[in-house]
N, C-alpha and C positions, 0 to 999 in steps of 0.2 A: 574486562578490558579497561584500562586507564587512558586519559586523555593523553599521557605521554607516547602514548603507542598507537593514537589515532593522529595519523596526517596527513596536511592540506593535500589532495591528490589521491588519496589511498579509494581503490575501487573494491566494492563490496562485490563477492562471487554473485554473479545470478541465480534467479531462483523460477523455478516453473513449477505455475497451478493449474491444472487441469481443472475445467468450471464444469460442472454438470448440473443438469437440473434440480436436483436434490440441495445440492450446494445454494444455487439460486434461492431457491425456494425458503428454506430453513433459514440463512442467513439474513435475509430480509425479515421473517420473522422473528429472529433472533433479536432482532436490534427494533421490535415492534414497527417496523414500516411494513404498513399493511395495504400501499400502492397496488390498487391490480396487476399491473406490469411488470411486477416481477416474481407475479405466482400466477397468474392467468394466460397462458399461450392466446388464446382465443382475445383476449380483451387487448394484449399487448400490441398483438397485429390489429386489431380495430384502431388503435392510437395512431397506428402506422410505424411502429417498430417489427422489426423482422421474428422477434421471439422476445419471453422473458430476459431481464438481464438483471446485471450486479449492482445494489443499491449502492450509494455513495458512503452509508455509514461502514458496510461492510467493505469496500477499497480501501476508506481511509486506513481500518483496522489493521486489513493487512500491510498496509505501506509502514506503518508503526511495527507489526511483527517481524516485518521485513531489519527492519533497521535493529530492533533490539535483539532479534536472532543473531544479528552480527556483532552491533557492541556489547551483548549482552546484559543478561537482567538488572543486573545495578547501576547502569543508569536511568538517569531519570530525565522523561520528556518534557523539554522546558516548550515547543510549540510544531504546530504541524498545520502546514497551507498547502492545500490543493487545489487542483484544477481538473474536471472530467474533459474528455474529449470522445474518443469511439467506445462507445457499449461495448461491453462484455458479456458475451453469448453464453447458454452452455455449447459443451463442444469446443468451443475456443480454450487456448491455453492462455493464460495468463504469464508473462514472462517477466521475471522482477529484476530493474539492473541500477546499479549507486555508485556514489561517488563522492568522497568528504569534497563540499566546495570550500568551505573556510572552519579555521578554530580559531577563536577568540576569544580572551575571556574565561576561559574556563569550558567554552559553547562550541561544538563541534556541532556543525551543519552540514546535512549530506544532502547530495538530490536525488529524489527516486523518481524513477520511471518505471512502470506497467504498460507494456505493449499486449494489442492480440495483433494476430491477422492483418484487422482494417487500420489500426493504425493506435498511435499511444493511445489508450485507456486513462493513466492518470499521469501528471506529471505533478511534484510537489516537493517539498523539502519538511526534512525535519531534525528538529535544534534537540540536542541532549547533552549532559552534563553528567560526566563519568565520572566515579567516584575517584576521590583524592589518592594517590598511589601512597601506602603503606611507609614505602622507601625514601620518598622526600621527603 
């Protein structure tokens, strides 16, 4: 996808993750965050969390797969700013929805949002830079 075919306005299809334990678990390892919280059921609810949940390195990842599953692989992520708000359980689904807010520049800016249940999960934007169209 080229920047001429990304505009201001244009909403990205939703996407839904089912989070399960395993998911929890591994992804957190994945990204070496070895927080108890979000591999220990027992330790989590000691903290005063309801269960394990979704580390931030792993949300952000997806907000970025999120966004390049749409524009696709040849763009390049010029920046990504989030913000957590409700945990992500297993059990809970994960529901991905965007929206380009501005291009600029060459810089197409979308905002993602991740809802579960209790309410957004993450909300953030992220800036990409599609490659030059062939045709111009």
């Amino acid at each position: 996808m080229t920047l001429r075919r990304i505009s201001l306005g244009d909403e990205l299809p939703s996407w839904e993750l089912p989070i399960t334990p395993t998911f929890v678990v591994s992804s957190a390892i994945s990204t070496r965050d070895f927080q108890d919280v979000h591999h220990d059921r027992d330790r989590a609810q000691a903290a005063g969390s309801k269960d394990i949940f979704v580390n931030i390195l792993t949300s952000t990842a997806l907000v970025e797969r999120y966004v390049t599953e749409w524009a696709g692989n040849d763009v390049q992520i010029k920046g990504v700013a989030v913000r957590l708000g409700a945990a992500a359980y297993p059990y809970d689904t994960l529901t991905f929805s965007g929206r380009v807010a501005d291009v600029a520049d060459g810089v197409a800016t979308i905002e993602v949002i991740a809802a579960v249940e209790a309410g957004n999960h993450i909300i953030g934007t992220v800036s990409v830079v599609a490659p030059k169209d062939p045709a111009q």
